[in-house]
N, CA and C atoms of all chains as a GROMACS GRO file, in nm:
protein
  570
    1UNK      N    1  -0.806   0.041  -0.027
    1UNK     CA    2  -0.729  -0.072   0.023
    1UNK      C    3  -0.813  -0.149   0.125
    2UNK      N    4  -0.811  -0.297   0.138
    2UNK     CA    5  -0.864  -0.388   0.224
    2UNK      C    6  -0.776  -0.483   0.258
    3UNK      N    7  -0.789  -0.465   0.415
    3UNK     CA    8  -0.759  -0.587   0.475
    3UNK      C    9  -0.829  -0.727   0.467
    4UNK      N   10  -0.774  -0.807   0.480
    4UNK     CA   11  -0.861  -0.956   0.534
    4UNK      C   12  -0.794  -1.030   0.608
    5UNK      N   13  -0.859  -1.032   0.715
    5UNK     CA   14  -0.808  -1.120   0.880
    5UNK      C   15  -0.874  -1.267   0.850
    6UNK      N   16  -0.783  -1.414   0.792
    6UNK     CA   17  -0.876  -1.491   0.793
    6UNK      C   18  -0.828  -1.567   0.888
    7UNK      N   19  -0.895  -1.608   1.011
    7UNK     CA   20  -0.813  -1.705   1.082
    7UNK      C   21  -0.910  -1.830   1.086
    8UNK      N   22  -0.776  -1.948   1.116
    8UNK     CA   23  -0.855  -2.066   1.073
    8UNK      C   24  -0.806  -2.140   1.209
    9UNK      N   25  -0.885  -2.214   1.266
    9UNK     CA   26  -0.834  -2.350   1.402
    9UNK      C   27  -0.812  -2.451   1.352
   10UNK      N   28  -0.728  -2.532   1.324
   10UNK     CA   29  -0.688  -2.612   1.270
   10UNK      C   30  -0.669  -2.767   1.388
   11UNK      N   31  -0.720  -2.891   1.332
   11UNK     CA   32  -0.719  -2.973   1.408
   11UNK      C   33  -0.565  -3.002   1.460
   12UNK      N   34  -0.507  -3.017   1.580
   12UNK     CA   35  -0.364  -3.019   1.562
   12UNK      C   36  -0.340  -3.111   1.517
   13UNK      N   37  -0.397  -3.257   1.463
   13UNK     CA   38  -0.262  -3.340   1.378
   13UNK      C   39  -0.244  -3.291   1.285
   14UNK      N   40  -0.323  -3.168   1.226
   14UNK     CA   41  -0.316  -3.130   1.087
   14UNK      C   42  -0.259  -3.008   1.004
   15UNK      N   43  -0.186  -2.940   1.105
   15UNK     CA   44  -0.106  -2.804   1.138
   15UNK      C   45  -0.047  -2.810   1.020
   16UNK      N   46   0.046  -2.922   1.028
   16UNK     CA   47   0.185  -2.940   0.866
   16UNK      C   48   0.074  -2.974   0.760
   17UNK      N   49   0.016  -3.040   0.756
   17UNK     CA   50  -0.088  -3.011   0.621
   17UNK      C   51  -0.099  -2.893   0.590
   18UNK      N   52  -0.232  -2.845   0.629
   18UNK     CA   53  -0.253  -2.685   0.646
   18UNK      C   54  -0.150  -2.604   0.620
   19UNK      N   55  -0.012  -2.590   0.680
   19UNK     CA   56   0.072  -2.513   0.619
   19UNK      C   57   0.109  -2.544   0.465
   20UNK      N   58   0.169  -2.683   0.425
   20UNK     CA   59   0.181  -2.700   0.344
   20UNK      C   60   0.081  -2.723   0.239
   21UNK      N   61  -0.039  -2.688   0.273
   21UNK     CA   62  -0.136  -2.714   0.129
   21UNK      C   63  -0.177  -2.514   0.118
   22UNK      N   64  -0.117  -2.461   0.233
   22UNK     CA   65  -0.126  -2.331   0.187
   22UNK      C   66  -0.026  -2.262   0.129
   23UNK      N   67   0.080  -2.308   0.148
   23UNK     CA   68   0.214  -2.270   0.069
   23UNK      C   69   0.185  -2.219  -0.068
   24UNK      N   70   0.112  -2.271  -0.183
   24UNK     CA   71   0.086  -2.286  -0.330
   24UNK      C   72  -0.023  -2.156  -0.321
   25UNK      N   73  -0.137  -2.178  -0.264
   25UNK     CA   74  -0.225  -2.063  -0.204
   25UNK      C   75  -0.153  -1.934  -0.169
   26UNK      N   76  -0.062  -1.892  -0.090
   26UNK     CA   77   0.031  -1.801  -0.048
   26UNK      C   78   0.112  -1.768  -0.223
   27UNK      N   79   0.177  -1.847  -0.246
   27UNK     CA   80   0.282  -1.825  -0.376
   27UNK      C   81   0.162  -1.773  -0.461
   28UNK      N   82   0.073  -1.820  -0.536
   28UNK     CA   83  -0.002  -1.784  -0.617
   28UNK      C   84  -0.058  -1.684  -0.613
   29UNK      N   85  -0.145  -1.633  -0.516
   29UNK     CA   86  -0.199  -1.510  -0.455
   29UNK      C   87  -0.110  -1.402  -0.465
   30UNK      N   88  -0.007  -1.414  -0.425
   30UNK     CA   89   0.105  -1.283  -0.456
   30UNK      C   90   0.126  -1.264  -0.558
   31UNK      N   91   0.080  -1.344  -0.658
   31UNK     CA   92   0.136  -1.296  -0.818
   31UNK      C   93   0.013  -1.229  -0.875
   32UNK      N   94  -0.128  -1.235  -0.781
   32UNK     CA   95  -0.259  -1.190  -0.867
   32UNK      C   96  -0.233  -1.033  -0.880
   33UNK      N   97  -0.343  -0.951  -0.984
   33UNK     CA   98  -0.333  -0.821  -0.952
   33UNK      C   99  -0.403  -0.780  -0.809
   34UNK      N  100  -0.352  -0.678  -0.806
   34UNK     CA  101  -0.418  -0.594  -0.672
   34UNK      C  102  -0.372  -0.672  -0.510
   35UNK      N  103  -0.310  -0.754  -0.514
   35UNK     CA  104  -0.236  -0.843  -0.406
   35UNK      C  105  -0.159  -0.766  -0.338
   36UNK      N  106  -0.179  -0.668  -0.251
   36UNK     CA  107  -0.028  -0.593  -0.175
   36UNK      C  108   0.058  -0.670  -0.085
   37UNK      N  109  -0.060  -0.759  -0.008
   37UNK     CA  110   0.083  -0.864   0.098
   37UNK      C  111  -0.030  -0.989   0.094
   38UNK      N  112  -0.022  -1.076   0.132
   38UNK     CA  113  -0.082  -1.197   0.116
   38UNK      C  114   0.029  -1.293   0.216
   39UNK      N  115   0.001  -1.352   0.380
   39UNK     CA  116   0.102  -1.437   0.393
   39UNK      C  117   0.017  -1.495   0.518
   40UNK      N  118   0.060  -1.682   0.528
   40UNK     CA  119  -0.012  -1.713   0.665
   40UNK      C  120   0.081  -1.754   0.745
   41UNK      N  121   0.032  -1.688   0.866
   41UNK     CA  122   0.036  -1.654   1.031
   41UNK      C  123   0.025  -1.762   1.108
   42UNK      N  124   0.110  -1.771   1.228
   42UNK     CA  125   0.099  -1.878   1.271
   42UNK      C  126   0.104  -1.812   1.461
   43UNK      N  127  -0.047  -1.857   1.528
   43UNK     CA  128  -0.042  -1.792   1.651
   43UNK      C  129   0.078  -1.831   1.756
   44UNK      N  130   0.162  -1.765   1.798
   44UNK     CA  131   0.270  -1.804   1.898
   44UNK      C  132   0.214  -1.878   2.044
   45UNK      N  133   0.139  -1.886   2.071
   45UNK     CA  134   0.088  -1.914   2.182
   45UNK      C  135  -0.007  -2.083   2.156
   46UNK      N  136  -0.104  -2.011   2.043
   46UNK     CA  137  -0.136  -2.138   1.995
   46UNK      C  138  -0.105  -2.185   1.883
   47UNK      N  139  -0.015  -2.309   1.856
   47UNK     CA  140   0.016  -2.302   1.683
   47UNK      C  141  -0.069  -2.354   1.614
   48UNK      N  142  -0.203  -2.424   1.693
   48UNK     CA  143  -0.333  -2.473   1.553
   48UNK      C  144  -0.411  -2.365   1.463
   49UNK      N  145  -0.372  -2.252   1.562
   49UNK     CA  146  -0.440  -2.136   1.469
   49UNK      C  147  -0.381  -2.038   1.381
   50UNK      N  148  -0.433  -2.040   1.282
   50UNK     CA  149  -0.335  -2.025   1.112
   50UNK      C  150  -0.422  -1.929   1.093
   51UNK      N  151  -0.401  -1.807   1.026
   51UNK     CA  152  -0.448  -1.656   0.988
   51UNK      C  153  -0.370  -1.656   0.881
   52UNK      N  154  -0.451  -1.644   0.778
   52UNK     CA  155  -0.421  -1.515   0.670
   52UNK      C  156  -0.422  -1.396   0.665
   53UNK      N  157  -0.330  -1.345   0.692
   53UNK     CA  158  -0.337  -1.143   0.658
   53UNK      C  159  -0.283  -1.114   0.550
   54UNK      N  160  -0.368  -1.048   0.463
   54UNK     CA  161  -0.397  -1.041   0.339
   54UNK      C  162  -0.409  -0.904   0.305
   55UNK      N  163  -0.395  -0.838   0.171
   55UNK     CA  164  -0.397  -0.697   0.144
   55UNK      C  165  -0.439  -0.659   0.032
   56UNK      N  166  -0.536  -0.583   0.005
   56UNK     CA  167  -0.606  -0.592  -0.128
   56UNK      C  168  -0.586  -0.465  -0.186
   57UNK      N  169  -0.612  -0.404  -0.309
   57UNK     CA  170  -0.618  -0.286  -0.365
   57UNK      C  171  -0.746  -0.239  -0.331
   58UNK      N  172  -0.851  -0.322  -0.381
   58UNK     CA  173  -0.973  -0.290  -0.379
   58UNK      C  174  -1.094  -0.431  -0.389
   59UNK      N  175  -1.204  -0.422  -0.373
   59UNK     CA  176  -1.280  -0.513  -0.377
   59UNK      C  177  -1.293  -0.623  -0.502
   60UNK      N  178  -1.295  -0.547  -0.585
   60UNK     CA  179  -1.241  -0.623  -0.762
   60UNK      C  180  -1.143  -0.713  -0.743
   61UNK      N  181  -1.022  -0.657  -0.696
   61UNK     CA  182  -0.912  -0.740  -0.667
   61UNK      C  183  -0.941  -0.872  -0.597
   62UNK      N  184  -1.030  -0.862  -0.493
   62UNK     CA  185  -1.096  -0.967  -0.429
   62UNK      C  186  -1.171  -1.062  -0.447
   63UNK      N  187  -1.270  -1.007  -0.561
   63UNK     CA  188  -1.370  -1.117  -0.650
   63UNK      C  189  -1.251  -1.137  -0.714
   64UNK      N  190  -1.176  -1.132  -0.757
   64UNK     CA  191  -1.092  -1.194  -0.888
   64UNK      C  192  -1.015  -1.267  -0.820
   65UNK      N  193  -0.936  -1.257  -0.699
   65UNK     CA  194  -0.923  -1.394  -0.659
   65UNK      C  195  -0.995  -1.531  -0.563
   66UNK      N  196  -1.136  -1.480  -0.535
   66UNK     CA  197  -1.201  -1.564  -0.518
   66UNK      C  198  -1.250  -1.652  -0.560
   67UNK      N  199  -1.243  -1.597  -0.710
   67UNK     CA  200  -1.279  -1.698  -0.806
   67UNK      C  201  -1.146  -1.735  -0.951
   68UNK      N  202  -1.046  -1.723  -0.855
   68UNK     CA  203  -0.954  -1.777  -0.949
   68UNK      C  204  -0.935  -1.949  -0.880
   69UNK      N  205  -0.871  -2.022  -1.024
   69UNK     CA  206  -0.813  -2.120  -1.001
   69UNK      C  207  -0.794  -2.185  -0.871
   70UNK      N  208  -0.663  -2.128  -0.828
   70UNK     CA  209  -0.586  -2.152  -0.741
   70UNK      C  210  -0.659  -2.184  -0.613
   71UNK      N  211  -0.755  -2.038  -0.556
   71UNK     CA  212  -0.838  -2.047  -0.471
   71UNK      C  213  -0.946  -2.157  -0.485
   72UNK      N  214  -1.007  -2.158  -0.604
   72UNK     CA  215  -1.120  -2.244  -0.593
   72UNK      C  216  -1.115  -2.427  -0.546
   73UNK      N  217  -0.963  -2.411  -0.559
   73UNK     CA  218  -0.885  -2.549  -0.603
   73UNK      C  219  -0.829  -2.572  -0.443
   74UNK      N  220  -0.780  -2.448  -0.424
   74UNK     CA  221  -0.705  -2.498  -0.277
   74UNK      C  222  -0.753  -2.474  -0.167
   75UNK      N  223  -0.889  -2.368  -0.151
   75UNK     CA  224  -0.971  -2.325  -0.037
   75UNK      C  225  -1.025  -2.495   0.007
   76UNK      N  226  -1.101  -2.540  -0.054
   76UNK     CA  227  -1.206  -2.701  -0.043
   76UNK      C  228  -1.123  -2.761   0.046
   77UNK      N  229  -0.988  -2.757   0.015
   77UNK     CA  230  -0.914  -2.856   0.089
   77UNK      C  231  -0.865  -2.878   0.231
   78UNK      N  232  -0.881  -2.695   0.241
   78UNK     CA  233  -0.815  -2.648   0.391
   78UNK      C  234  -0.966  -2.631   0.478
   79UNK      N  235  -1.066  -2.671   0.432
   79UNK     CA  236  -1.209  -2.707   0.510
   79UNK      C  237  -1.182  -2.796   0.618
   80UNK      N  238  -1.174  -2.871   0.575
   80UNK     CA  239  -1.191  -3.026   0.658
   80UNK      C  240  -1.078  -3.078   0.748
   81UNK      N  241  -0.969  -2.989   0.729
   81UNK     CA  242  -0.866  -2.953   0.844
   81UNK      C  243  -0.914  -2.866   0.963
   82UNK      N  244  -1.019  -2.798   0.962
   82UNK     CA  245  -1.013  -2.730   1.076
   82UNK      C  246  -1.109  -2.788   1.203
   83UNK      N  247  -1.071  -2.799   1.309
   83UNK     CA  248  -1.156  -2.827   1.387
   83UNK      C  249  -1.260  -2.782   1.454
   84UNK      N  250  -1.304  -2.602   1.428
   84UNK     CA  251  -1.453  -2.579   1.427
   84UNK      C  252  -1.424  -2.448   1.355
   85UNK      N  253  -1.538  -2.397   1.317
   85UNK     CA  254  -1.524  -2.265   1.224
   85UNK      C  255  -1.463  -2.144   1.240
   86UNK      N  256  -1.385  -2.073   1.162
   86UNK     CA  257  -1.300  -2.000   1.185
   86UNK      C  258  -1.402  -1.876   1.162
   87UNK      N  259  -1.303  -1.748   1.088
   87UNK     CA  260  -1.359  -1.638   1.109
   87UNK      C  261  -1.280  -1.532   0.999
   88UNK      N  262  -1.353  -1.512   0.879
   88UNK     CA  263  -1.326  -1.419   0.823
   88UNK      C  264  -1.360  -1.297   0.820
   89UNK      N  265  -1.251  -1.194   0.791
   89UNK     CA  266  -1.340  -1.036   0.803
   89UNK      C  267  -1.268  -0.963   0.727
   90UNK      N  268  -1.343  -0.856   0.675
   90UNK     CA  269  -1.282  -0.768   0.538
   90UNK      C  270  -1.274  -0.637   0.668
   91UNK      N  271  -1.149  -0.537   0.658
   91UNK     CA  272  -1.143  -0.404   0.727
   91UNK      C  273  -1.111  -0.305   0.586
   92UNK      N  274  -1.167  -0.201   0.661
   92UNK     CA  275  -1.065  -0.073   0.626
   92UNK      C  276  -0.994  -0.041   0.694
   93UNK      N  277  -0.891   0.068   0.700
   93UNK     CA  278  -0.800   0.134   0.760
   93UNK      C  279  -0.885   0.266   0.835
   94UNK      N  280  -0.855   0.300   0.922
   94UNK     CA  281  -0.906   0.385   0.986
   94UNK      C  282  -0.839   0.498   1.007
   95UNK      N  283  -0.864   0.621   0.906
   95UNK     CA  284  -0.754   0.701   0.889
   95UNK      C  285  -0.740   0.837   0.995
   96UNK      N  286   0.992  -1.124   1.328
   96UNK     CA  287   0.911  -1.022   1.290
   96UNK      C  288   0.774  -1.099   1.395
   97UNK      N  289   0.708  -1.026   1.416
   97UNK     CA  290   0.599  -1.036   1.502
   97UNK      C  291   0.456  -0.955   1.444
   98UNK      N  292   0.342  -1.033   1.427
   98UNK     CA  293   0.243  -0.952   1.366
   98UNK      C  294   0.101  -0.973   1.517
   99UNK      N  295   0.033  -0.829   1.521
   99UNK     CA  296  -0.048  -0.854   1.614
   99UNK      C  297  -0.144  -0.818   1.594
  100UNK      N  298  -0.288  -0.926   1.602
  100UNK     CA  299  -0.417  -0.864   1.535
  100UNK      C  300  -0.529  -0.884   1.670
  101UNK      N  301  -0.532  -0.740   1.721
  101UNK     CA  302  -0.615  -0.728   1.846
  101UNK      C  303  -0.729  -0.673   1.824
  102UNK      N  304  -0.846  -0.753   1.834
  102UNK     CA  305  -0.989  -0.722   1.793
  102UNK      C  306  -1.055  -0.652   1.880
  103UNK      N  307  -1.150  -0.563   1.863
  103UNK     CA  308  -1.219  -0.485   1.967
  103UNK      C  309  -1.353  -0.467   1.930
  104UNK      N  310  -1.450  -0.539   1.985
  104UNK     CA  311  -1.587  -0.561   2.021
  104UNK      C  312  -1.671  -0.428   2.067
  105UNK      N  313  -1.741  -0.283   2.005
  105UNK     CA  314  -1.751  -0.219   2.013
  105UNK      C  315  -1.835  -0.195   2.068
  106UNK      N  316  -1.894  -0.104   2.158
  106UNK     CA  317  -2.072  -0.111   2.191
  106UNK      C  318  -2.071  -0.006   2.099
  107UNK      N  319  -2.224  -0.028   2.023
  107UNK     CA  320  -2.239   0.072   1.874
  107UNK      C  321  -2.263   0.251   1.894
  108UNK      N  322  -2.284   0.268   2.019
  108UNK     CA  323  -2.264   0.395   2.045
  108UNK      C  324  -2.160   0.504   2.034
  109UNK      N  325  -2.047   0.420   2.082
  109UNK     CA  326  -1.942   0.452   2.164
  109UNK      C  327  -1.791   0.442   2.035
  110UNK      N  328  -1.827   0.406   1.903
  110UNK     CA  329  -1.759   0.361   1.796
  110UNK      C  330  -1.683   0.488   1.791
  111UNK      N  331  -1.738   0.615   1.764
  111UNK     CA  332  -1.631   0.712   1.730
  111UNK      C  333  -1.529   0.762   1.796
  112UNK      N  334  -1.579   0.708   1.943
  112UNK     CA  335  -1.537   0.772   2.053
  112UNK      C  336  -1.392   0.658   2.048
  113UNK      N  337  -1.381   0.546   2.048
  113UNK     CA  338  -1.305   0.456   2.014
  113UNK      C  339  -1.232   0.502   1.932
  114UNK      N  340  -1.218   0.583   1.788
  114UNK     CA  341  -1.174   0.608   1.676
  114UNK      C  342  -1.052   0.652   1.733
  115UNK      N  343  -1.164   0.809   1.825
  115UNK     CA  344  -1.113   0.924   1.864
  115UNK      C  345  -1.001   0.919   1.950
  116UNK      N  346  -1.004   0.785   2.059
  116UNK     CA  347  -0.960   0.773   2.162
  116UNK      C  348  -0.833   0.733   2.094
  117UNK      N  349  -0.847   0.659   1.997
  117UNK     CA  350  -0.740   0.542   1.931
  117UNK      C  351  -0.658   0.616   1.839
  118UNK      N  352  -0.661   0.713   1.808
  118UNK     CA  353  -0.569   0.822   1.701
  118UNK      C  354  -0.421   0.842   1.711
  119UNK      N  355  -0.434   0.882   1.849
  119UNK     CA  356  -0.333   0.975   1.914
  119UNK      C  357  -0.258   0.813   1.936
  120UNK      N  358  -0.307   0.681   1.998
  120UNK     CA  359  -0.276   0.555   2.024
  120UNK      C  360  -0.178   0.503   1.872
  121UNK      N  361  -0.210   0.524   1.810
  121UNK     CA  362  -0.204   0.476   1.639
  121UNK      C  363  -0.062   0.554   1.662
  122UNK      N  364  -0.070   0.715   1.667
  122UNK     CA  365   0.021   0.780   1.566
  122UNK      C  366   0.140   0.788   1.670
  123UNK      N  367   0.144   0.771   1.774
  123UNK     CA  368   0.236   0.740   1.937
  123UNK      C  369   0.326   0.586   1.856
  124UNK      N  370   0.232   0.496   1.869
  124UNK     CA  371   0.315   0.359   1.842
  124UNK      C  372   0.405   0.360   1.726
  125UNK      N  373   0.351   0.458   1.624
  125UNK     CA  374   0.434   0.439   1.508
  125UNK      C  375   0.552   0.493   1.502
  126UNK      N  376   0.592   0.557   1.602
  126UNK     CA  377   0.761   0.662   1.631
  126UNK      C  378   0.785   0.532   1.714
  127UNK      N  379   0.697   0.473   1.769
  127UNK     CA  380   0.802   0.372   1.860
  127UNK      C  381   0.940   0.286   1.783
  128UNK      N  382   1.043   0.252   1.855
  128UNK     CA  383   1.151   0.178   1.849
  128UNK      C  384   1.089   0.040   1.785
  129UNK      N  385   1.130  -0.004   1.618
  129UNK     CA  386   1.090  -0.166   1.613
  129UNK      C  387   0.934  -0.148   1.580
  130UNK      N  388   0.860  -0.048   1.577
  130UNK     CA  389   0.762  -0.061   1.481
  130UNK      C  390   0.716  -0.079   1.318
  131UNK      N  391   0.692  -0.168   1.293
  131UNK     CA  392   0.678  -0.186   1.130
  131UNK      C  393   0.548  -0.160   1.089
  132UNK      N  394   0.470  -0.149   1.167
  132UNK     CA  395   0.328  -0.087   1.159
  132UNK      C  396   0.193  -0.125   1.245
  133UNK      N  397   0.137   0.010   1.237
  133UNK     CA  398   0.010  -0.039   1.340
  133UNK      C  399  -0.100   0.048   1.271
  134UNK      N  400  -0.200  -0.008   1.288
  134UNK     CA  401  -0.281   0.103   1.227
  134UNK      C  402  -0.430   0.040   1.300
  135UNK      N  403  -0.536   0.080   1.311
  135UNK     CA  404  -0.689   0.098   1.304
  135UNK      C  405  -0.723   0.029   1.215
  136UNK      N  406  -0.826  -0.080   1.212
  136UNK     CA  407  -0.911  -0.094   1.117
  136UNK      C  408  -1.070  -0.162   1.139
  137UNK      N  409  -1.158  -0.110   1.053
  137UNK     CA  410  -1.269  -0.115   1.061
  137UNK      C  411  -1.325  -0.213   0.981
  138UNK      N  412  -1.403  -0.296   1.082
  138UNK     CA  413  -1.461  -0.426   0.990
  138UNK      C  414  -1.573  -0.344   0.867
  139UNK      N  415  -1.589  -0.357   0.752
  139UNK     CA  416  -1.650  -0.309   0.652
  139UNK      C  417  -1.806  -0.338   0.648
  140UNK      N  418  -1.885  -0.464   0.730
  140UNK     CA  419  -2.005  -0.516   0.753
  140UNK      C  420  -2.045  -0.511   0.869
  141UNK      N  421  -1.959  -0.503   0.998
  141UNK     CA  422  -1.956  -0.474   1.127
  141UNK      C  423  -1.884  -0.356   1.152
  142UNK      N  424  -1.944  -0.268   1.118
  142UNK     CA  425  -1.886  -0.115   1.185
  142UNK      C  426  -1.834  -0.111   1.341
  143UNK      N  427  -1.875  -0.192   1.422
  143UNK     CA  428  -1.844  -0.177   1.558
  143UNK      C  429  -1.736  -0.307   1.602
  144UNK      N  430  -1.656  -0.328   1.491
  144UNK     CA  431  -1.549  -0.447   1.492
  144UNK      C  432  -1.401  -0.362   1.461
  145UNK      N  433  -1.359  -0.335   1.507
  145UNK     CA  434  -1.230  -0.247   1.548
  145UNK      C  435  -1.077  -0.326   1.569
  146UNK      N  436  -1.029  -0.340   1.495
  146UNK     CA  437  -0.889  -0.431   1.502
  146UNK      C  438  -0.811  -0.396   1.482
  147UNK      N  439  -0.687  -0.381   1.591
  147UNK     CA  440  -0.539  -0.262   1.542
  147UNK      C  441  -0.461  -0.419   1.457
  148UNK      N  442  -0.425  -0.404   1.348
  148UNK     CA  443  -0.330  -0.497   1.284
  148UNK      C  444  -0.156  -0.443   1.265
  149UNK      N  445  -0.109  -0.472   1.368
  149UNK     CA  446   0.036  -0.437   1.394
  149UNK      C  447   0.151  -0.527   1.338
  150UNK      N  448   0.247  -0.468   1.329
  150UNK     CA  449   0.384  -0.544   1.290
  150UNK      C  450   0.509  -0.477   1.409
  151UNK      N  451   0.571  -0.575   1.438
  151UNK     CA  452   0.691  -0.519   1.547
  151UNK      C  453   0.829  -0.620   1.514
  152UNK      N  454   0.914  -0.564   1.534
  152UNK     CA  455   1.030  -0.645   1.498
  152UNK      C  456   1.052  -0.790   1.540
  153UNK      N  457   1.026  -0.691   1.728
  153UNK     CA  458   1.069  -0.852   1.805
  153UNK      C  459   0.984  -0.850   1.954
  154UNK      N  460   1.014  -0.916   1.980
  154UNK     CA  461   0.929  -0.905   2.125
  154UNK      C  462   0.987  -0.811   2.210
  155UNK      N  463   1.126  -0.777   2.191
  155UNK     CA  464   1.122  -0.694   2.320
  155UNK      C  465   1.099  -0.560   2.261
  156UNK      N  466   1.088  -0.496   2.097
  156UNK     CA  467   0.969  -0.369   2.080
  156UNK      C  468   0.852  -0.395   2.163
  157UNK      N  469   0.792  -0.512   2.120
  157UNK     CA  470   0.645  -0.526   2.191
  157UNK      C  471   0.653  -0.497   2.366
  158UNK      N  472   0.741  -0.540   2.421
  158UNK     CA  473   0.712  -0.534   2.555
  158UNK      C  474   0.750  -0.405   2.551
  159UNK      N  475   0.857  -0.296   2.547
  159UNK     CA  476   0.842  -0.176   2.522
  159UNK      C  477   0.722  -0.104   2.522
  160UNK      N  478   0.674  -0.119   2.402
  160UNK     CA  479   0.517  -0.073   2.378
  160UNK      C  480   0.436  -0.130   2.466
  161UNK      N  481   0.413  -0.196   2.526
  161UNK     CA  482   0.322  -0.205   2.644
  161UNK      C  483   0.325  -0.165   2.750
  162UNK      N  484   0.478  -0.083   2.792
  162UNK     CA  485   0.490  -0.010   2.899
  162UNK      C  486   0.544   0.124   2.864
  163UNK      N  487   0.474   0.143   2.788
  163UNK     CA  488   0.504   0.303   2.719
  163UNK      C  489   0.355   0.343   2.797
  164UNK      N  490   0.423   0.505   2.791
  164UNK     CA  491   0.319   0.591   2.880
  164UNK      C  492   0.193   0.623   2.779
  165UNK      N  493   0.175   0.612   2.650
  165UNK     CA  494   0.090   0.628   2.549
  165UNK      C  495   0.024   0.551   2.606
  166UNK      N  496   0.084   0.414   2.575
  166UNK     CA  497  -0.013   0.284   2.582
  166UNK      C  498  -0.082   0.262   2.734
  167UNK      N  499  -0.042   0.254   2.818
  167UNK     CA  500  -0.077   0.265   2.960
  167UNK      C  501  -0.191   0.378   3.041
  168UNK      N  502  -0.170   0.457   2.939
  168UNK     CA  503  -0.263   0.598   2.928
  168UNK      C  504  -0.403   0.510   2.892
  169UNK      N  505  -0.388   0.526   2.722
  169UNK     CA  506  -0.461   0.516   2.638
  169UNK      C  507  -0.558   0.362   2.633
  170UNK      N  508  -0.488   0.293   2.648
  170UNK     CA  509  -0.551   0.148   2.648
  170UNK      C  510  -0.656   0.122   2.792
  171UNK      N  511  -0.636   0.154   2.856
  171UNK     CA  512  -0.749   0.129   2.999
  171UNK      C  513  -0.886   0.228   2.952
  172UNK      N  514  -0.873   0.317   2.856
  172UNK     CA  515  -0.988   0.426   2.819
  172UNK      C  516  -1.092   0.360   2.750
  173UNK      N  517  -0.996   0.262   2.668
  173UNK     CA  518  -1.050   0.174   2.528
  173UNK      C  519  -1.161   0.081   2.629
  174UNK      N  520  -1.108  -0.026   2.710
  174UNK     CA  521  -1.217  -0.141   2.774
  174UNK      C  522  -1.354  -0.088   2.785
  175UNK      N  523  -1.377   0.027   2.886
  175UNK     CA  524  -1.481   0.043   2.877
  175UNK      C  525  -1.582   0.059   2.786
  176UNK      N  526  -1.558   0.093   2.633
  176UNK     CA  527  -1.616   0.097   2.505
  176UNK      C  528  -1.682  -0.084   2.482
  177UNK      N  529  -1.579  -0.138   2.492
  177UNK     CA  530  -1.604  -0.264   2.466
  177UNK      C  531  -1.732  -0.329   2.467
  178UNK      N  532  -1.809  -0.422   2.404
  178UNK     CA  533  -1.962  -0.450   2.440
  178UNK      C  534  -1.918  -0.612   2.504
  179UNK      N  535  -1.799  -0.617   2.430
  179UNK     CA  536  -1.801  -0.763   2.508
  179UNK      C  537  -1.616  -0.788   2.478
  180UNK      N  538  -1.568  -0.923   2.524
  180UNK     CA  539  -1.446  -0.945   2.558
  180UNK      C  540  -1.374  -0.927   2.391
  181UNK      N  541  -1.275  -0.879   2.348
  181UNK     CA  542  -1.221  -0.930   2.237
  181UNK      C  543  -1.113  -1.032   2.221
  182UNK      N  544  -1.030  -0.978   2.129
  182UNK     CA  545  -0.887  -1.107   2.116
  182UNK      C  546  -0.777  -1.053   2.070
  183UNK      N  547  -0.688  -1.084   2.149
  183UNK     CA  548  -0.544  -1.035   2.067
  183UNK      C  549  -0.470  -1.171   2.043
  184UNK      N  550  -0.412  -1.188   1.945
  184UNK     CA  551  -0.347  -1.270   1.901
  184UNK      C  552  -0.170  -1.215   1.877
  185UNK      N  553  -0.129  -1.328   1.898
  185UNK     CA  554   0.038  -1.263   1.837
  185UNK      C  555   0.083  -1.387   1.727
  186UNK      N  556   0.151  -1.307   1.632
  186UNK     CA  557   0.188  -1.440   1.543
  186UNK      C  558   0.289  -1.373   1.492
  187UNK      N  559   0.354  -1.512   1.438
  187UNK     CA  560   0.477  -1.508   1.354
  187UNK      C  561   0.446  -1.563   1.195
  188UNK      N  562   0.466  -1.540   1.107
  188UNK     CA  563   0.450  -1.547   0.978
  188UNK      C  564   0.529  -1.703   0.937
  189UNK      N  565   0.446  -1.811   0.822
  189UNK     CA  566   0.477  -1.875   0.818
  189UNK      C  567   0.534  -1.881   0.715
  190UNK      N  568   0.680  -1.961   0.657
  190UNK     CA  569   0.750  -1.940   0.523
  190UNK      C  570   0.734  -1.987   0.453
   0.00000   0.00000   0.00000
């Protein structure tokens, strides 16, 4: 099983974009295989910063939706909303 | 629902000792009142990237858990490991 922490800074006029162009991203992703939770986060303190916490079976599961559709189609878009680079990271569980 | 992803910046020595320290931390929070989960996890490319990814009902579990004798114990042991500052974030899930 893998985590993925993706958090993104988002310019604030562009917060309701960003949510809503991830909505379809969120719905879709939950239907792939190997998807255990898939949902984006919204920081309480700061609301420009948007996280994906995400849940994988395994790494396979991961190439396969990196290079599905959906992603390839809706990642490009949520680029140019953010106002400086975010920060992705793959975990394990630490048993 | 409340999700909390607190990163920990490891000095590379001191990683297991972190694990070790963080066990008893892990398996304490999870009997807590309003826990939906907490666990350890290990960045997969950065071994010395340490992030508890938690779930809590509501805020006042969370404030609970921060003045629990586990946590108050256990958490001042953790800083010194640290190589540099990390991040905790709190978020709420977006619909």
């Amino acid at each position: 099983m893998i985590s993925i922490i993706a958090k993104n800074i988002v310019k604030s006029d562009q917060v309701e974009n960003f949510k809503s162009l991830a909505r379809e991203l969120v719905a879709e992703s939950r239907k792939e295989r190997g998807c255990i939770a898939y949902a984006l986060n919204q920081d309480i303190k700061q609301p420009n910063v948007l996280t994906f916490i995400e849940r994988w079976e395994d790494q396979a599961a991961i190439d396969a939706h990196n290079a599905s559709g959906h992603f390839k189609r809706i990642v490009p878009t949520l680029g140019p909303l953010q106002a400086e680079p975010g920060e992705v990271r793959l975990y394990r569980e630490v048993e």
